[in-house]
C-alpha positions as CSV (number, residue, x, y, z in Angstrom):
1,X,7.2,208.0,115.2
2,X,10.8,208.1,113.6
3,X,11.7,210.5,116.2
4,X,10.4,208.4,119.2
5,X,11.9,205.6,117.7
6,X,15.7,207.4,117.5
7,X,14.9,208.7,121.1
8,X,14.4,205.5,122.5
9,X,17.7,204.0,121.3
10,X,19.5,206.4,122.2
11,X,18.2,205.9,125.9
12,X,19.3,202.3,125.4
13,X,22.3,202.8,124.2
14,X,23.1,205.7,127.2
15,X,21.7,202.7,129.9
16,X,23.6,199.9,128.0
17,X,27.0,202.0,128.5
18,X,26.1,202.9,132.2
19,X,25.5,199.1,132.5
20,X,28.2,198.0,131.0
21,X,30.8,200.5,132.4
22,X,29.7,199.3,136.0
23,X,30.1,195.4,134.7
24,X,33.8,196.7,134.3
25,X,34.1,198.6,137.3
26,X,34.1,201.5,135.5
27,X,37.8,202.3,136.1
28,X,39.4,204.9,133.9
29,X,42.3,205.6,136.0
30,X,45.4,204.1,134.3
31,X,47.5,202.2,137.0
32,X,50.1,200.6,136.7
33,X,51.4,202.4,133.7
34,X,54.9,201.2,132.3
35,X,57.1,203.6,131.2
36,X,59.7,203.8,128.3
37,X,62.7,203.7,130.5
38,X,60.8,201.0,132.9
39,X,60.1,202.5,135.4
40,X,56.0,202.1,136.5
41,X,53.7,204.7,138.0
42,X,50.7,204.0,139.7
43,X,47.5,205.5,140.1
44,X,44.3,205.5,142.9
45,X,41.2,208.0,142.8
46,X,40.3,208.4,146.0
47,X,40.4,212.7,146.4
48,X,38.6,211.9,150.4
49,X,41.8,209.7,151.5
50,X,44.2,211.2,153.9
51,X,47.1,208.9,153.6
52,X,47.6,206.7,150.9
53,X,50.7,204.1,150.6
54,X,52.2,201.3,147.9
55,X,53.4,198.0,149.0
56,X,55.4,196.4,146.3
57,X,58.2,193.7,146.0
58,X,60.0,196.2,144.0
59,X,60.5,198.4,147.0
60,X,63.4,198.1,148.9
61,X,62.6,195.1,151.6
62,X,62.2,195.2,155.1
63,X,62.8,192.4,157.9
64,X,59.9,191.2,159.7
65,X,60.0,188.2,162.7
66,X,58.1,185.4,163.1
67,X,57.6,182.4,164.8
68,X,59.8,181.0,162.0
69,X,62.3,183.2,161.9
70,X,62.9,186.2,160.0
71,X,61.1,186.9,157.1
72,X,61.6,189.2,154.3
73,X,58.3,191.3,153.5
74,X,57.6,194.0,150.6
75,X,58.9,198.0,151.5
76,X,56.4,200.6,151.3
77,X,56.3,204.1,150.6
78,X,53.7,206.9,150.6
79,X,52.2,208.0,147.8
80,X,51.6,211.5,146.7
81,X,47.7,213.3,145.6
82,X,47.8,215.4,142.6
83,X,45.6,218.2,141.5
84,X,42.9,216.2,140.6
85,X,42.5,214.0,143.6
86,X,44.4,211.1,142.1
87,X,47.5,209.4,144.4
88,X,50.6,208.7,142.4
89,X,53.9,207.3,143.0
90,X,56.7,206.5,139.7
91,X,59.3,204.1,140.8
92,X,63.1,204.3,139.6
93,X,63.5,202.1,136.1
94,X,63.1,197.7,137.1
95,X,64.3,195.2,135.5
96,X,62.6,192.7,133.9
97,X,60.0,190.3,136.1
98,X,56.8,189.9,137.5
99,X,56.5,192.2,140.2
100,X,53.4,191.9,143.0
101,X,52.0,195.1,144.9
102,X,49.0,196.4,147.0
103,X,47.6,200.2,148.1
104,X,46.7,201.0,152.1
105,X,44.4,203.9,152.4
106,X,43.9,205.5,155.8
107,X,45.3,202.5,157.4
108,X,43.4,199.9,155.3
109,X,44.6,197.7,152.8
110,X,43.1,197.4,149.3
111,X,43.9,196.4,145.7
112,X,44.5,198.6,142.7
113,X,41.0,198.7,141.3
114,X,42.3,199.8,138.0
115,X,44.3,196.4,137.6
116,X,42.4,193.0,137.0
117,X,45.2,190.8,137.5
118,X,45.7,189.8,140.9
119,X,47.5,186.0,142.6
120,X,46.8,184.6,145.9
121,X,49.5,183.5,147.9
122,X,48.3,181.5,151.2
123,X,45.6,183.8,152.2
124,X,46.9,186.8,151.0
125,X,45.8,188.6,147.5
126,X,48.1,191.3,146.2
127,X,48.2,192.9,142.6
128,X,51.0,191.9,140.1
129,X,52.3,192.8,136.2
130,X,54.6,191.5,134.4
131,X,57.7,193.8,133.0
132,X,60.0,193.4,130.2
133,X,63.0,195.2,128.9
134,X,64.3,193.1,126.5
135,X,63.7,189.4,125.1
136,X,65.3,187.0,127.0
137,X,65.2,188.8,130.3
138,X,62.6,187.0,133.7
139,X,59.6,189.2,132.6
140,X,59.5,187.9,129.0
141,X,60.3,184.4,130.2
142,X,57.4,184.6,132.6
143,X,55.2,186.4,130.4
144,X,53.0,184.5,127.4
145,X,54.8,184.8,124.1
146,X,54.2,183.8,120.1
147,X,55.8,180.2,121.2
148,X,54.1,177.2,120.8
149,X,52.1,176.5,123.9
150,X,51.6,173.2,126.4
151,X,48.7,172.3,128.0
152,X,48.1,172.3,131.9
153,X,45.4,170.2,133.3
154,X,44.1,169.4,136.5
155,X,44.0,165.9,137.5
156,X,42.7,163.3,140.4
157,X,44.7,160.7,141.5
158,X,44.0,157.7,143.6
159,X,46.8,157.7,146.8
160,X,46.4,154.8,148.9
161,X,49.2,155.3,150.8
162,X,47.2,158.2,152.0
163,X,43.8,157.0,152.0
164,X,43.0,160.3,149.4
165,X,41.7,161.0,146.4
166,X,44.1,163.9,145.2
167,X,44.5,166.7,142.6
168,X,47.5,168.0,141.1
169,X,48.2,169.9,138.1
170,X,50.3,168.7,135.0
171,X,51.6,170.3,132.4
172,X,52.5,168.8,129.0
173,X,55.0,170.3,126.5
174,X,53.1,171.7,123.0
175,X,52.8,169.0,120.7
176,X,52.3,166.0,123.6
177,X,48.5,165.8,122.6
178,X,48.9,165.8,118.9
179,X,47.1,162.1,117.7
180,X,50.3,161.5,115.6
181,X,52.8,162.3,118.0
182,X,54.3,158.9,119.9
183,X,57.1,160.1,122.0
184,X,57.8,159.8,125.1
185,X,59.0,162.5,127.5
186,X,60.6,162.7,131.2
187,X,59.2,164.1,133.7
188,X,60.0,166.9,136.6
189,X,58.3,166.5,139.7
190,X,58.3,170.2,140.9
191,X,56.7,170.9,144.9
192,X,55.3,173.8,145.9
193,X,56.0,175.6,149.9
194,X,54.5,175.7,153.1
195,X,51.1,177.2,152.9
196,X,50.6,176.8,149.0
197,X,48.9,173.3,146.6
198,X,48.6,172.5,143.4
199,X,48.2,175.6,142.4
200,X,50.9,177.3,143.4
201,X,53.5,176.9,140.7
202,X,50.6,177.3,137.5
203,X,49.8,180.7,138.9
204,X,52.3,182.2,141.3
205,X,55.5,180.7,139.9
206,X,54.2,181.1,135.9
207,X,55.6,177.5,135.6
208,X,53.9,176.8,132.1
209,X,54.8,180.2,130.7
210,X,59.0,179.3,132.1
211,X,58.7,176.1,130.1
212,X,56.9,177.4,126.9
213,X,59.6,179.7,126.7
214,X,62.6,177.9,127.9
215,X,61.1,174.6,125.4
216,X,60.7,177.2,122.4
217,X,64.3,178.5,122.8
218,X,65.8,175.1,122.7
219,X,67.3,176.0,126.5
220,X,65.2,173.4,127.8
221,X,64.2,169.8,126.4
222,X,60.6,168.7,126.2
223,X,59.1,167.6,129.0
224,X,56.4,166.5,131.5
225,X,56.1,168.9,134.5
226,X,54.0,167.3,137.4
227,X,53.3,169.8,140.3
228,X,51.3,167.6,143.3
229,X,49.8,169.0,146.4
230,X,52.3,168.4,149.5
231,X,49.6,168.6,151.9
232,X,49.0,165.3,153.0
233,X,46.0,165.8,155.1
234,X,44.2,167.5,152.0
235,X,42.8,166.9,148.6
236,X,43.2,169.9,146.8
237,X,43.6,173.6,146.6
238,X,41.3,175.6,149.2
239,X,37.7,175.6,147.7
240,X,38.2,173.7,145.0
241,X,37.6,169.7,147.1
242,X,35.0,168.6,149.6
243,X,36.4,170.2,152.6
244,X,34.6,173.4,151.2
245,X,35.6,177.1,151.3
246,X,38.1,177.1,154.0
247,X,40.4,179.3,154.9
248,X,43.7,178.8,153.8
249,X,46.8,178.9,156.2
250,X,50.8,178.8,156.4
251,X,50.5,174.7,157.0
252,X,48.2,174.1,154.5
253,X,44.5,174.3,156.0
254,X,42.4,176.9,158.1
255,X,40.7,174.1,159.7
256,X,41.5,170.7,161.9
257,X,41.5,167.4,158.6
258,X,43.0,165.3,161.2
259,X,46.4,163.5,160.8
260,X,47.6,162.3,157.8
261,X,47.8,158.7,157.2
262,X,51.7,159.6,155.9
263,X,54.4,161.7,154.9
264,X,55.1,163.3,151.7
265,X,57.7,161.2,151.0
266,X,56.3,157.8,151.7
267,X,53.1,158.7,149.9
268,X,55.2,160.2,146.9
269,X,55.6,157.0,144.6
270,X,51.9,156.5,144.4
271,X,52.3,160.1,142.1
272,X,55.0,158.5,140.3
273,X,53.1,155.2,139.9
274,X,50.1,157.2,138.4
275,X,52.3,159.5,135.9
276,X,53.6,156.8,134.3
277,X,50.9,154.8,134.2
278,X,47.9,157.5,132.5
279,X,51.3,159.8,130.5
280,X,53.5,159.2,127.6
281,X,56.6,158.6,130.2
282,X,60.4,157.8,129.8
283,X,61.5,154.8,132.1
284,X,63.7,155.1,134.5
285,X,66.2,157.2,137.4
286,X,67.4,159.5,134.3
287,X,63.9,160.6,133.1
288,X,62.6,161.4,136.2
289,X,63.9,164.9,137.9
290,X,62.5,166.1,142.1
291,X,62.7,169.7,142.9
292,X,60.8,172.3,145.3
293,X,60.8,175.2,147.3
294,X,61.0,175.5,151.0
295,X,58.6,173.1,152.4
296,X,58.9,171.5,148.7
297,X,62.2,171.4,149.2
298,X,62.0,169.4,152.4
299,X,60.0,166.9,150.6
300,X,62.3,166.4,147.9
301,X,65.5,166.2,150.5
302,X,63.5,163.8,151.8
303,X,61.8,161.6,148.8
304,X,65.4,161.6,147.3
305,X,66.6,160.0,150.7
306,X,63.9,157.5,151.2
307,X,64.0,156.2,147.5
308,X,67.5,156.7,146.5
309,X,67.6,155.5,143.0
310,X,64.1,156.9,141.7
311,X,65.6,160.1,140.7
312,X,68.5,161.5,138.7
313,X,68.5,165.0,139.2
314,X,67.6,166.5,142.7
315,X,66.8,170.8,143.2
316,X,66.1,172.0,146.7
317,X,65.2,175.8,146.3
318,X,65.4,177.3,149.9
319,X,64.9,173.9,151.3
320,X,63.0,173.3,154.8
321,X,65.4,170.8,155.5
322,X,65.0,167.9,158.7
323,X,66.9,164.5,159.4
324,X,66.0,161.2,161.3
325,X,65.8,162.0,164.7
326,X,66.5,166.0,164.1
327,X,64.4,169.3,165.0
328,X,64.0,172.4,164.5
329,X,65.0,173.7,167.6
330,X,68.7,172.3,167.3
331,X,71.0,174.0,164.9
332,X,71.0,172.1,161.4
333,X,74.8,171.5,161.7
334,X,74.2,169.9,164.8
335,X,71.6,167.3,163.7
336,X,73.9,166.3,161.3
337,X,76.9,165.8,163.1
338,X,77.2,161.7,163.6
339,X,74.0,161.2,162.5
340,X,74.6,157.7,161.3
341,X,71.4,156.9,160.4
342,X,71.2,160.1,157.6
343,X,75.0,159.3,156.8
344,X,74.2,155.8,155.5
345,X,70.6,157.7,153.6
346,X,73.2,160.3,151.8
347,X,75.4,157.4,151.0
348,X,72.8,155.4,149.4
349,X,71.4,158.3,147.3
350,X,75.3,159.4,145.8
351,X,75.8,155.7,145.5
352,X,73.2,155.5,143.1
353,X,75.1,158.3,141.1
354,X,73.0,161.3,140.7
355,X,73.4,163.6,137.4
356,X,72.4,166.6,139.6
357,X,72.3,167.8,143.0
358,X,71.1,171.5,142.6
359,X,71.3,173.6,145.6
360,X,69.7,177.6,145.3
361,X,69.1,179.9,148.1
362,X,68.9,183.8,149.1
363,X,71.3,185.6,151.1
364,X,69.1,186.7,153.4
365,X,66.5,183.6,153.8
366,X,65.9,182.9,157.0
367,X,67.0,178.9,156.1
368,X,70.3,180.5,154.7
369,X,72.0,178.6,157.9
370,X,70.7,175.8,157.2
371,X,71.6,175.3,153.4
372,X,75.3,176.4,154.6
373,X,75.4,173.5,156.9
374,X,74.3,171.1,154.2
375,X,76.8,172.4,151.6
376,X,79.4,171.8,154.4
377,X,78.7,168.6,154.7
378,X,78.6,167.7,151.5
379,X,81.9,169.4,150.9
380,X,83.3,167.2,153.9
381,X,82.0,164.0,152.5
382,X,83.4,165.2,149.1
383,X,79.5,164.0,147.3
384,X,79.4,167.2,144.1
385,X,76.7,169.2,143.9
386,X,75.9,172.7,142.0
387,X,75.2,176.0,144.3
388,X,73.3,179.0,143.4
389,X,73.4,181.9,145.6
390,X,70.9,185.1,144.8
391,X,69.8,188.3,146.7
392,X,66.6,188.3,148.2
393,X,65.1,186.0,151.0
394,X,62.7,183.5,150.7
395,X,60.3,184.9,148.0
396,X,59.0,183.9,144.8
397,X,61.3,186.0,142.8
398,X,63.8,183.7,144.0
399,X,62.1,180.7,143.1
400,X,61.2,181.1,139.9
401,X,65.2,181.9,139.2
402,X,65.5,178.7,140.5
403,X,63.8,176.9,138.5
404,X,64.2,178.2,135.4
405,X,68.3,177.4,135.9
406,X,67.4,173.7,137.5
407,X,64.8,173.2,134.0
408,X,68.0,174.2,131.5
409,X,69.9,171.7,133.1
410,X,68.0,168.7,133.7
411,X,67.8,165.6,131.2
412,X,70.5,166.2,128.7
């Protein structure tokens, strides 16, 4: 009886394993590995493949064009099957960040099984790690360290301007929900890009784990981080409101929600108005900061323009930038040129004495032409502003450079 008794657990046992190896995908294929000297190797079992290849945005870059111009996408490179049937590729040593990457076998693309952590950007998934040489360096600012922590939350808002109930995210700095703690704290109002929500920033620009860090090191000061939704004719990130499981697209939604009732801009106060009405807020032009990327970016060129004494420090990280009476198809320099109607706009808003006008960009962002002709116009009207110029186009590696410099400089 003892014996049938032994028997039978060890059958359970030898199912439970089974079981629970195929709850975990039973991957024992290590990928990506990080090396001592930094550089990563990756791994894929798959001995029946004929080609496989690695997409990463640690590869050197290659041009792609679009309807928008051209676009800088991840290189690629082929990857080579050892003895054993497994694929490898090592890369040369990286620096520091968060790097994203994919596999394509026989043609097809595919994540790395063997790695759990994965981030959607528009509709496309890819892989990603984070990498750190040293403390202090992008990967161990954007990774999660022994620093005390803030809280992000997702919260509904009432816009009337737009007719909407809407969701954005906010994150407050550790110690902001402690019972005993009174103060009160400004706020950033940071804007995700064309294609992205509320979302965006949490998980693809590691926006919480920038300011935990930044916070803890005394770089930054304390403060409220509000990241809205800047798609007007929307609620909420894909899925996650009553429009359903949609797909998600470059301008913000896979299916026809009719026209928005407004603009970012003229719908942007009700955000404020609902900050600092439910938060622990500072008053005023000085404790309230607008940033964002790309299409972002366009929202806070042009929230800063409309209401030219809300904010007191201004970022545009590769800003989609447009004017009264301006489009797309006319050279940016051109819109501008005796433009009264933006001249009196820029007027207003350096009138009202800004702290901070941050400008970032790449070199070889397709809105590179653009910025210039801003910056020149600027110059010419002699209104100061700060300038940061990186390698790289219009990618997310940029723009979390970005905004970790803008956060160290804003309300002190």
């Amino acid at each position: 009886m003892k014996r049938l008794t032994l028997i039978a657990a060890a059958l359970f046992l030898s199912v439970g394993s089974f079981a629970q190896q195929a709850l975990m995908g039973g991957a024992s294929t290590v990928s990506p590995q990080i090396n001592e000297d930094g550089s990563v190797t990756f791994r894929l079992n798959a001995p029946k493949a004929i080609t496989v290849q690695l997409t990463g945005d640690f590869l050197p870059e290659t041009m792609m064009d679009t309807p928008f111009g051209k676009f800088e996408v991840a290189g690629s490179v082929d990857m080579v099957q050892n003895r054993d049937g497994i694929w490898e590729y090592t890369t040369e040593p990286l620096e520091g960040e968060l790097y994203s990457y994919s596999f394509t076998v026989n043609g097809t693309r595919q994540m790395d099984p063997s790695n759990i952590y994965q981030n959607r950007d528009v509709a496309t998934w890819t892989n990603t790690f984070t990498l750190s040489r040293e403390k202090g360096d992008k990967g161990f600012l954007y990774g999660v360290n022994k620093v005390p922590h803030g809280d992000v939350a997702k919260v509904w808002y009432n816009s009337p301007t737009l007719g909407l109930q809407r969701r954005m995210t906010v994150y407050t700095p550790a110690g902001y929900n402690d019972p005993e703690n009174k103060t009160r704290y400004p706020v950033m109002y940071l804007l995700h890009g064309a294609g992205g929500d509320e979302n965006a920033w949490s998980e693809l620009g590691r926006a919480a784990q920038i300011m935990d860090n930044l916070i803890a090191t005394g770089k930054a000061v304390p403060m409220i981080v509000v990241m809205p939704n800047g798609n007007t004719n929307t609620s909420a990130a894909p899925g996650e409101w009553s429009a359903g499981e949609y797909q998600p697209s470059l301008m913000g939604g896979g299916v026809d929600f009719g026209q928005a009732k407004a603009s970012m801009d003229e719908s942007f106060l009700d955000i404020v108005s609902f900050i600092e009405s439910r938060y622990r807020t500072l008053p005023g032009q000085y404790s309230r900061a607008m940033c964002g990327l790309s299409m972002g970016g366009g929202h806070t060129f042009a929230t800063t323009l409309r209401y030219p004494k809300q904010f007191g420090y201004i970022g545009l990280f590769s800003a989609g930038l447009s004017v009264p009476g301006g489009n797309y198809s006319t050279p940016f320099a051109q819109q501008l040129e005796g433009n009264t109607a933006f001249a009196a706009q820029m007027k207003a808003l350096f009138d009202a004495k800004p702290r901070l006008y941050w400008i970032g960009i790449g070199k070889t962002d397709f809105l590179y032409q653009s910025t210039a002709d801003l910056r020149a116009y600027l110059d010419k009207a002699g209104y100061k502003y700060e300038y940061m110029e990186t390698s790289g186009g219009h990618i997310w590696r940029n723009w979390r450079i970005y905004l970790t410099e803008f956060a160290q400089k804003i309300f002190k």
